[in-house]
C-alpha positions as CSV (number, residue, x, y, z in Angstrom):
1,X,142.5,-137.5,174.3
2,X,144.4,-139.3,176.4
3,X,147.9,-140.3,177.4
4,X,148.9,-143.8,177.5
5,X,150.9,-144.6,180.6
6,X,151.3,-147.8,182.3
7,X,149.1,-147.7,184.9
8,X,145.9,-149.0,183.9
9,X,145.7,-151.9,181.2
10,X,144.3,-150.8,177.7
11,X,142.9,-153.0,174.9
12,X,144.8,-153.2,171.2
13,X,143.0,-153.8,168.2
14,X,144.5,-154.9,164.6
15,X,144.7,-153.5,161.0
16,X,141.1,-155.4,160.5
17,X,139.4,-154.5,163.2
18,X,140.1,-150.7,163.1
19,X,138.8,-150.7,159.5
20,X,136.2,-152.0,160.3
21,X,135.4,-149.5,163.4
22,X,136.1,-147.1,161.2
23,X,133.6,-148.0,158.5
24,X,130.9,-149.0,161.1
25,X,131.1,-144.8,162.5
26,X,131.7,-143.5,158.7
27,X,128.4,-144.9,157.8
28,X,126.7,-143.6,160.9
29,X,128.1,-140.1,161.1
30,X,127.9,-137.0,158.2
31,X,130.5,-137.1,155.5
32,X,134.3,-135.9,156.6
33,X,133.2,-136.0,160.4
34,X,135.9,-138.6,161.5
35,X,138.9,-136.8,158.9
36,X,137.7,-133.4,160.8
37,X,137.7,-134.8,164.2
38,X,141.1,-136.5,163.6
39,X,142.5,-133.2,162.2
40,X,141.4,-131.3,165.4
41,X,142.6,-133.7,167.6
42,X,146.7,-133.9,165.7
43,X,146.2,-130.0,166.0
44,X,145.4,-129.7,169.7
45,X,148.3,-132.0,170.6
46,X,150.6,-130.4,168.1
47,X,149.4,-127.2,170.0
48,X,149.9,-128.8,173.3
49,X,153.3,-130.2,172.5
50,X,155.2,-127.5,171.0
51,X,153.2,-124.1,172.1
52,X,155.8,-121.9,171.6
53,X,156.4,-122.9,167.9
54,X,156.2,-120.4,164.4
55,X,156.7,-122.9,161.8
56,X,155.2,-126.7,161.8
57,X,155.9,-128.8,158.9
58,X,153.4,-131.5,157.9
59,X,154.4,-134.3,155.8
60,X,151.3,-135.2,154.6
61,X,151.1,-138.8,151.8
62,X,148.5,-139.3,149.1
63,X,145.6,-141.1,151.2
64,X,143.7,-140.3,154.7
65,X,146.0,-140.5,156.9
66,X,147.8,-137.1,154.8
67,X,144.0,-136.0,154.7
68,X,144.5,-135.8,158.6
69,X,147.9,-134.0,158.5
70,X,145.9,-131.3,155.8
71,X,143.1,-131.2,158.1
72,X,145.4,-130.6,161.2
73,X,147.3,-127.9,159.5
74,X,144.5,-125.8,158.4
75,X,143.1,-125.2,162.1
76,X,147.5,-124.6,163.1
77,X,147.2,-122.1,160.2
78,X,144.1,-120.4,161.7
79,X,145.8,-120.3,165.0
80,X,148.5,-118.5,164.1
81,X,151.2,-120.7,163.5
82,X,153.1,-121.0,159.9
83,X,151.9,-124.1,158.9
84,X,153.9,-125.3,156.0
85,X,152.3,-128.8,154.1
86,X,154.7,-131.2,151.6
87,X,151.8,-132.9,150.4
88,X,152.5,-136.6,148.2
89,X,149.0,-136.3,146.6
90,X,147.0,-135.4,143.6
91,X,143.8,-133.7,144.0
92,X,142.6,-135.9,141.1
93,X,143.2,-139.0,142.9
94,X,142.8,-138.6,146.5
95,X,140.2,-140.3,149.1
96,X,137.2,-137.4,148.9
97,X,137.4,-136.7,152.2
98,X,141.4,-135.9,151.8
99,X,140.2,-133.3,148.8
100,X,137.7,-131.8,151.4
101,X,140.9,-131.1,153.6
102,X,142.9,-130.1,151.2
103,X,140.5,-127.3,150.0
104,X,139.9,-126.2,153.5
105,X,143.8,-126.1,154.4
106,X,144.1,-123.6,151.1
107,X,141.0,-121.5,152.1
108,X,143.1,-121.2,155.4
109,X,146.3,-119.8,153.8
110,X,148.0,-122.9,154.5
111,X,151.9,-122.9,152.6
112,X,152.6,-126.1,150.5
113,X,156.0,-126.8,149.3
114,X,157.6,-129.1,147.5
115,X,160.7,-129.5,150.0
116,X,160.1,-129.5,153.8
117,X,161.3,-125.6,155.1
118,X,165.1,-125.3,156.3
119,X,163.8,-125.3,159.6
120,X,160.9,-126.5,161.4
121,X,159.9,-126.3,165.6
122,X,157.6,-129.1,165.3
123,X,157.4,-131.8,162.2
124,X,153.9,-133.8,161.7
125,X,154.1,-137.3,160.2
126,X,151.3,-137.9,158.4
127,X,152.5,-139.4,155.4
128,X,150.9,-143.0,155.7
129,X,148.7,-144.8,158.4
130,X,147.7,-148.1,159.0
131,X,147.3,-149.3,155.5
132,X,150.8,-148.8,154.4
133,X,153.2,-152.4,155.1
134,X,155.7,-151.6,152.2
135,X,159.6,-149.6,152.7
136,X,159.2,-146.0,152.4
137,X,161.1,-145.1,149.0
138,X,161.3,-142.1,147.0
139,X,159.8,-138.6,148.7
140,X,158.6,-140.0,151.8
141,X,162.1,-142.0,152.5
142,X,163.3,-138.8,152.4
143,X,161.1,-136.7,154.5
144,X,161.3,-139.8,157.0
145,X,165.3,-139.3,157.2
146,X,164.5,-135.6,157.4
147,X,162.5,-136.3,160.6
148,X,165.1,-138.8,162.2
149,X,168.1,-136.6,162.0
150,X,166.1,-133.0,163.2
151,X,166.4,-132.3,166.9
152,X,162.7,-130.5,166.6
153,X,160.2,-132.9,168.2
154,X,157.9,-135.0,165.4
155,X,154.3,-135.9,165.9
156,X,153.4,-138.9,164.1
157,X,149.5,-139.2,162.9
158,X,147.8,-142.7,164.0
159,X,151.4,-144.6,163.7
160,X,154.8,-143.4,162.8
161,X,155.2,-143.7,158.6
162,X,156.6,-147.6,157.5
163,X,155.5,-149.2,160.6
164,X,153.6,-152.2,160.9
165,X,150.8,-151.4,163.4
166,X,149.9,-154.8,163.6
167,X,153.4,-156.1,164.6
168,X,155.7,-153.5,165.4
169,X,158.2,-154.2,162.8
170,X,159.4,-151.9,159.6
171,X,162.0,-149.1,159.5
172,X,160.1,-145.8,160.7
173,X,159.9,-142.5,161.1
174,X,161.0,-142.0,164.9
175,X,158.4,-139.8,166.6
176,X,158.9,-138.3,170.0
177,X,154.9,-138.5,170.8
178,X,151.8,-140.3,168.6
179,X,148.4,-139.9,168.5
180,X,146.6,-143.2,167.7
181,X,143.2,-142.5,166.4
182,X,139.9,-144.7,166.7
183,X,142.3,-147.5,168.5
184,X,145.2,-148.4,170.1
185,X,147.1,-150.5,167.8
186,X,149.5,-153.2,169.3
187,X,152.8,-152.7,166.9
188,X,153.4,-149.0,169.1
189,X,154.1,-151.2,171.7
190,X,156.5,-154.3,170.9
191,X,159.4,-154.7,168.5
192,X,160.6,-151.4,166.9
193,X,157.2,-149.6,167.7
194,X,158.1,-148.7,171.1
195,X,161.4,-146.9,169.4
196,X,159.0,-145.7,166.7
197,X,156.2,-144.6,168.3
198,X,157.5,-142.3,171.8
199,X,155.1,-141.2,174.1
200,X,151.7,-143.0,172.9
201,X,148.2,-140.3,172.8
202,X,145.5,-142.1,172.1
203,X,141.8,-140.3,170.8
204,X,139.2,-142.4,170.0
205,X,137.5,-139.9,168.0
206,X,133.8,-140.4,169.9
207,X,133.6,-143.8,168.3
208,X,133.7,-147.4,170.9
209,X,135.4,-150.0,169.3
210,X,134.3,-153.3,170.3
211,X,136.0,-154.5,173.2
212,X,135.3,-158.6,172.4
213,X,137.6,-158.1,169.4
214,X,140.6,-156.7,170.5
215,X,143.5,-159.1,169.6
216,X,145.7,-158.3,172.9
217,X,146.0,-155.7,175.6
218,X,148.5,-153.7,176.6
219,X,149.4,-154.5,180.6
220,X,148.5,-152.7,183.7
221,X,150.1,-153.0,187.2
222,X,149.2,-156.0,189.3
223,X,147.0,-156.6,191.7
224,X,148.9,-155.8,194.6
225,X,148.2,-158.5,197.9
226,X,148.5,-157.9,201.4
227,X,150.7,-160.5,203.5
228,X,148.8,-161.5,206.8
229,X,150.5,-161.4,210.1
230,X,149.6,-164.7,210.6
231,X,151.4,-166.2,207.6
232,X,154.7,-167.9,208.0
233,X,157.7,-168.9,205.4
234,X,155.2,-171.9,204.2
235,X,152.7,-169.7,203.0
236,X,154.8,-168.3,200.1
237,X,156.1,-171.3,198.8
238,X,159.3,-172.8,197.8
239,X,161.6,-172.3,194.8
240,X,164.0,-174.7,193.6
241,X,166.7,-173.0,191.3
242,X,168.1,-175.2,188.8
243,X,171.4,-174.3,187.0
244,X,174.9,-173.1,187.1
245,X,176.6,-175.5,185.6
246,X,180.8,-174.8,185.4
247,X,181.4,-171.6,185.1
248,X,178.0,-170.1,184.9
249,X,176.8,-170.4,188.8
250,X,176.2,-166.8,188.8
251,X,173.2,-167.5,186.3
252,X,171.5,-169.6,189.1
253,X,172.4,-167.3,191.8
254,X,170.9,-164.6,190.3
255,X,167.5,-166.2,189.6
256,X,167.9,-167.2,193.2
257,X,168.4,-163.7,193.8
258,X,165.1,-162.7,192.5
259,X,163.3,-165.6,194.4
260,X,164.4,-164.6,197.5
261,X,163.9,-161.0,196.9
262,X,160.5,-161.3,195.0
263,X,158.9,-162.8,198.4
264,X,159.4,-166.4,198.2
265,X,159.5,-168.6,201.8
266,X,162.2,-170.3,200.7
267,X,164.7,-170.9,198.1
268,X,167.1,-173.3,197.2
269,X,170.0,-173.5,194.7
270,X,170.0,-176.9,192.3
271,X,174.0,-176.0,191.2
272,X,174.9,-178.8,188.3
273,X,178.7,-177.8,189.1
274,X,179.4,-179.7,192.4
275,X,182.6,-177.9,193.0
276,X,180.5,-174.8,194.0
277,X,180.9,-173.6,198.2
278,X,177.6,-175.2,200.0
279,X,177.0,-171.2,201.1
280,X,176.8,-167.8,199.6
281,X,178.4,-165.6,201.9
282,X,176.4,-162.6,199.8
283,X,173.0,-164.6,200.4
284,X,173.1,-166.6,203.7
285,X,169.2,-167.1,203.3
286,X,169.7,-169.3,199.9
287,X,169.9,-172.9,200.8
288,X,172.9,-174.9,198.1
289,X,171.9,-178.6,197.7
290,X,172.3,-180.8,195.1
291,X,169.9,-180.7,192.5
292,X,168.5,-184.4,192.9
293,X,168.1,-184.4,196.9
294,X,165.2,-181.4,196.2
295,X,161.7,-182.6,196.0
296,X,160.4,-180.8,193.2
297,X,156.9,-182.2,193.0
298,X,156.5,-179.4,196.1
299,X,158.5,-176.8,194.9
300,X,158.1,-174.1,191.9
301,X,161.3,-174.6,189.9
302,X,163.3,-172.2,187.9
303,X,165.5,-174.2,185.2
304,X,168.0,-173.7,182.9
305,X,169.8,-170.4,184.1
306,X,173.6,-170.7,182.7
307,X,172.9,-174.6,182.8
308,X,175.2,-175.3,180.1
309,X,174.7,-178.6,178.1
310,X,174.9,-180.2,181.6
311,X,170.8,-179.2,182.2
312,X,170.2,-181.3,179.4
313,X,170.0,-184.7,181.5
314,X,168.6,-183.4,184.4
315,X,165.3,-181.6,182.6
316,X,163.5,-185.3,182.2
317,X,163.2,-185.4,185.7
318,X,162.1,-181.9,185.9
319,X,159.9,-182.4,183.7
320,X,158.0,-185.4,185.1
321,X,158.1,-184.0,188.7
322,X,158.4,-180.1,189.2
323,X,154.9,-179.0,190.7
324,X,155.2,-175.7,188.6
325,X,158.0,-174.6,186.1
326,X,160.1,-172.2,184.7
327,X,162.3,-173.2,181.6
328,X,164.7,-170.4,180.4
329,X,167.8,-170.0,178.5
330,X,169.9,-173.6,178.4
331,X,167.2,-175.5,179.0
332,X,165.0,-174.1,176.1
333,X,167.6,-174.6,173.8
334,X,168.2,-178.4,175.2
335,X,164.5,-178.9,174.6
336,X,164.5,-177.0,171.1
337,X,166.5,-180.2,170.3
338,X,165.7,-183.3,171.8
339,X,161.4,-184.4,170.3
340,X,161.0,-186.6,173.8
341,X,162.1,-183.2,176.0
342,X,159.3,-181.6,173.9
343,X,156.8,-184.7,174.6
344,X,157.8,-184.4,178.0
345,X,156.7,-180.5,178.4
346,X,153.6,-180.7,176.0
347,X,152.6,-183.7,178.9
348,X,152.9,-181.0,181.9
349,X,149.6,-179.5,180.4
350,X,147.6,-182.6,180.7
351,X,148.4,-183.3,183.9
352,X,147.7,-179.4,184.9
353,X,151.0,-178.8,185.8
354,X,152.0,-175.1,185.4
355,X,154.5,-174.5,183.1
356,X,155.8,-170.6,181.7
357,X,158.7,-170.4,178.9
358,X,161.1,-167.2,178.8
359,X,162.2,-167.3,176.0
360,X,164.3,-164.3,174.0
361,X,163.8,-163.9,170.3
362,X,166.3,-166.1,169.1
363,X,165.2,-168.9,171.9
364,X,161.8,-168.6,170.4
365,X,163.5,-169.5,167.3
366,X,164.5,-172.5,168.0
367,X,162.0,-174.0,169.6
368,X,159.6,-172.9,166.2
369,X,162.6,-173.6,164.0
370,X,162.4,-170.5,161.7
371,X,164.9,-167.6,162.3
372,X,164.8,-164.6,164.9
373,X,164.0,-162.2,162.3
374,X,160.5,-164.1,161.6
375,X,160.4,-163.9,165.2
376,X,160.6,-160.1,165.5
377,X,158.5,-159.9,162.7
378,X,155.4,-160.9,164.4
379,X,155.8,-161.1,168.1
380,X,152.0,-161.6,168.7
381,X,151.8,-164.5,165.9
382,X,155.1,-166.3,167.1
383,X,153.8,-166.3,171.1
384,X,150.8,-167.5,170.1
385,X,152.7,-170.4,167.9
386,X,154.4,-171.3,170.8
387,X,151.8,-171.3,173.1
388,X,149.7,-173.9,170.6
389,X,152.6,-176.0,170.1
390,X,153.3,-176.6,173.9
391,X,150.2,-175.9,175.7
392,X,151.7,-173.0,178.5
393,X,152.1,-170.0,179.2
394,X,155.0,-168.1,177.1
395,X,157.0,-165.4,178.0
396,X,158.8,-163.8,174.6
397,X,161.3,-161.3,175.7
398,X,162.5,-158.0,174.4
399,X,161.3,-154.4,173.5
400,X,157.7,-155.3,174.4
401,X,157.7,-158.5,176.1
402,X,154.3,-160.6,175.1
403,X,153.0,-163.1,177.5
404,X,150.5,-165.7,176.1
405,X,148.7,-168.7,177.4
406,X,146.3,-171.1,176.1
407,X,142.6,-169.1,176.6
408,X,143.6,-166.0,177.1
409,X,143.9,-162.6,175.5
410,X,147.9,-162.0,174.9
411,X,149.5,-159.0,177.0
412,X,151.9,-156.6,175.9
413,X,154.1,-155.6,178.9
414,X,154.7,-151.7,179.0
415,X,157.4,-151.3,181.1
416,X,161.3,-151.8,180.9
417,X,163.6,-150.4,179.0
418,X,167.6,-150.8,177.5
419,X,169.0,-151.3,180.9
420,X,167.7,-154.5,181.0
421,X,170.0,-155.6,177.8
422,X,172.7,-156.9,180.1
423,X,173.8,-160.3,181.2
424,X,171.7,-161.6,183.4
425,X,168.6,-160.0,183.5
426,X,166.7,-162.7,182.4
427,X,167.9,-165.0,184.6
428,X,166.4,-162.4,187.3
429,X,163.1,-162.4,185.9
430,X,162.9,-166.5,185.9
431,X,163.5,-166.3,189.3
432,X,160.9,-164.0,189.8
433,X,158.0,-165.6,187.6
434,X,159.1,-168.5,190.3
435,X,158.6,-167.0,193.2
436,X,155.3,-165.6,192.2
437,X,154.1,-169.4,191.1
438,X,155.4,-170.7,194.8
439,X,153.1,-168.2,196.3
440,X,150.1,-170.1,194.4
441,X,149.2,-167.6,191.7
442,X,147.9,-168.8,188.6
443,X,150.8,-169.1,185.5
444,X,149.3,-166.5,183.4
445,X,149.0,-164.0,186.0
446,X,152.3,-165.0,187.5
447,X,154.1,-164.7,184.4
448,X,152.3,-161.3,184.1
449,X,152.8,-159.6,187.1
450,X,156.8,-160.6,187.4
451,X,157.2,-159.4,184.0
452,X,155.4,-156.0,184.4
453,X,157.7,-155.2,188.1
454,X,160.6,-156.8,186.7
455,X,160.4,-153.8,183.9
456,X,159.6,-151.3,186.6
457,X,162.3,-152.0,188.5
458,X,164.8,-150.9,185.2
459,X,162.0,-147.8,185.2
460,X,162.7,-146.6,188.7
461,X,166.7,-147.0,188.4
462,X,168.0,-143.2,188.2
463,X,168.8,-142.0,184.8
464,X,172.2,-142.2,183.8
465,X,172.9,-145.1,186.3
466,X,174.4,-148.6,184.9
467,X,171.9,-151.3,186.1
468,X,173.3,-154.7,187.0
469,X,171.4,-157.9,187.1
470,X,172.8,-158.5,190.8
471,X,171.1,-154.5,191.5
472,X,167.8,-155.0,189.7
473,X,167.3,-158.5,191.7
474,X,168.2,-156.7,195.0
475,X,165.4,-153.8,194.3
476,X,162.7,-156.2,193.3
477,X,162.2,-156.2,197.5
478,X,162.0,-152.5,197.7
């Protein structure tokens, strides 16, 4: 068993895929081994988790997924622990293996109840697994809402009940820690799953899954690089910030910011509101010059932070000429809009021009024209849609960021969390995605590695500390 931290990358498989692992071993092994080696495995980290606890209620549902919860309660009942089972099954019609659990967990002495007990130290969710896409309703809405509003810790079994393990999305039970059995599956990772899901376990139950058909992975840190002595302010590259138009210069500044910050040789500030001071006092190292007077075919460009409607007639340009590009926020909307903007960027790719969108959920939107909550509710399919329709890499933002590019395996960054739902942060990580393109990295990996420290920097703020855009693009240098 192990725990799933974000240290090393780890591949994600869907609904699909996982059946089929899981058929593939079924056939191979004795009947009931995988339900017994599941069982043991929810026990030992129920064991692990709460050690000190007398009564553990398992919320077991009709299929194999309860057949885990009944297998994990009869070993807690034979270790001592009042293990007390609401079970939404019939013996008549349950999976055979779940009837061989069920017959071992009443050998054991195991308690079932109709009603969870009046109080519980630990609560297992094993009510439904992977197979289940509908709204809970009737007895397992219930014990869901009985979960959500305990303060004991819940365990849920594979993935928390009524979510999508394929796509994050569904109204859950909220677990404090899950054990995902066979394979990692990428909805604990993105939309609600991360909220859902807790502190990720992962057992793979003795059985490989093959690694060719994993559908994404979930992100490790970097590779880190080494600067040589005998480098100078050329060898990193220039960025070219493109934005702030009136009234919204602190959008540009910020992405700036990052630049400067994440390790770029130079940066300068585009401003689309000429009646902006030619210096930050707060930055003397960002250079303010009119947008048109950069040469962008040598620069990496960040465009569109707080440009306002004004970005809208510079982005042909852009376009045409920036050597490697960044489109967020105004200028994503601007092309969303406008068929020959959209001509213009599906062009970059054929003339190998590297290109990463940032777009947030409702940016993504847009530019598909369907609605945010089709967004959300399939991260992995809409990146992908966006990353066929214009031909780069794509950056969709939020709980789970997913980064995609043409030929490659999406990723699924783990780090970040709601500090980062402020004004501004965005603008910080196009800035940063810059930089790392002006040092020469590849798109995909840029957009990868800006992504996964721009979440670490929100990880290593101090709990209980406010985290400003201005702060997070000041500790990207730390």
């Amino acid at each position: 068993m192990q725990r799933i931290t974000p240290e090393r990358p780890w591949p994600l498989f869907d609904v699909a895929v996982t059946r089929g692992t899981e058929q593939a071993a079924a056939g191979a092994l004795p009947p009931h081994t995988l339900m017994q080696r599941a069982g043991l495995a929810a026990a030992r980290l129920s064991l692990a988790l709460a050690p000190h606890a007398k009564t553990i209620w398992i919320a077991c549902g009709p299929g194999n997924n309860g057949g885990d919860g009944l297998e994990a309660a009869m070993h807690l009942r034979r270790w001592g622990k009042q293990a007390v089972v609401t079970w939404l099954g019939t013996e008549a019609r349950a999976p055979g293996d779940a009837v061989s659990s069920l017959h071992r967990a009443r050998d054991a002495g195991v308690l079932f109840a109709a009603e969870p007990p009046a109080q519980w130290d630990l609560a297992v969710d094993a009510l439904f697994g992977i197979g289940h896409s509908r709204p809970l309703e009737g007895a397992a809405a219930q014990w869901a809402a009985a979960m959500n509003r305990a303060a004991p810790p819940v365990l849920a079994v594979d993935v928390p009940s009524g979510l999508n393990s394929d796509t994050g999305s569904g109204e859950a039970v909220r677990a404090d820690h899950t054990l995902s059995l066979l394979t990692l599956k990428p909805g604990l990772f993105t939309a609600q799953g991360r909220d859902a899901a807790g502190q990720v376990w992962f057992d793979d139950l003795g059985v490989d899954a093959d690694l060719s058909k994993c559908i994404a992975t979930l992100a490790g840190p970097p590779t880190t690089t080494t600067r040589l002595h005998a480098s100078h302010k050329g060898s990193y590259g220039d960025v070219a910030v493109i934005g702030g138009a009136p009234g919204m210069a602190g959008a540009a500044l910020l992405a700036a910011s990052a630049a400067l910050n994440g390790g770029a040789g130079r940066v300068f500030a585009g401003l689309l509101d000429s009646a902006v001071i030619t210096v930050d006092a707060t930055q003397p190292e960002l250079m303010i010059r009119p947008w048109d007077s950069l040469d962008l075919g040598s620069m990496s460009v960040a465009c569109g932070c707080g440009g306002g409607d004004a970005v809208r007639a510079v982005l042909p340009k852009v376009l045409s000429t920036a050597r490697a590009l960044v489109l967020d926020a105004d200028a994503l909307n601007a092309i969303a809009s406008d068929t020959q903007l959209q001509t213009l960027l599906q062009a970059r790719s054929r003339r190998s021009r590297m290109t990463v969108l940032t777009p947030h959920p409702l940016e993504a939107a847009r530019l598909l024209g369907c609605g945010a909550a089709q967004v959300q509710a399939n991260r992995l399919a809409a990146s992908r849609e966006l990353v066929q329709r214009f031909a780069c890499v794509v950056v969709l933002k939020g709980s789970g960021s997913i980064v995609a590019a043409p030929g490659c395996t999406p990723l699924i960054n783990p780090t970040g969390n709601a500090r980062l739902a402020t004004a501004g942060t965005g603008d910080v990580l196009a800035g940063l995605i810059a930089a790392r393109l002006a040092s020469g990295t590849d798109a995909f990996s840029a957009a990868a590695s800006a992504v996964y420290e721009h979440g670490l920097a929100a990880d290593r703020c101090p709990t209980g500390c406010a985290l400003t855009a201005s702060a997070l693009a000041r500790s990207l240098g730390a």
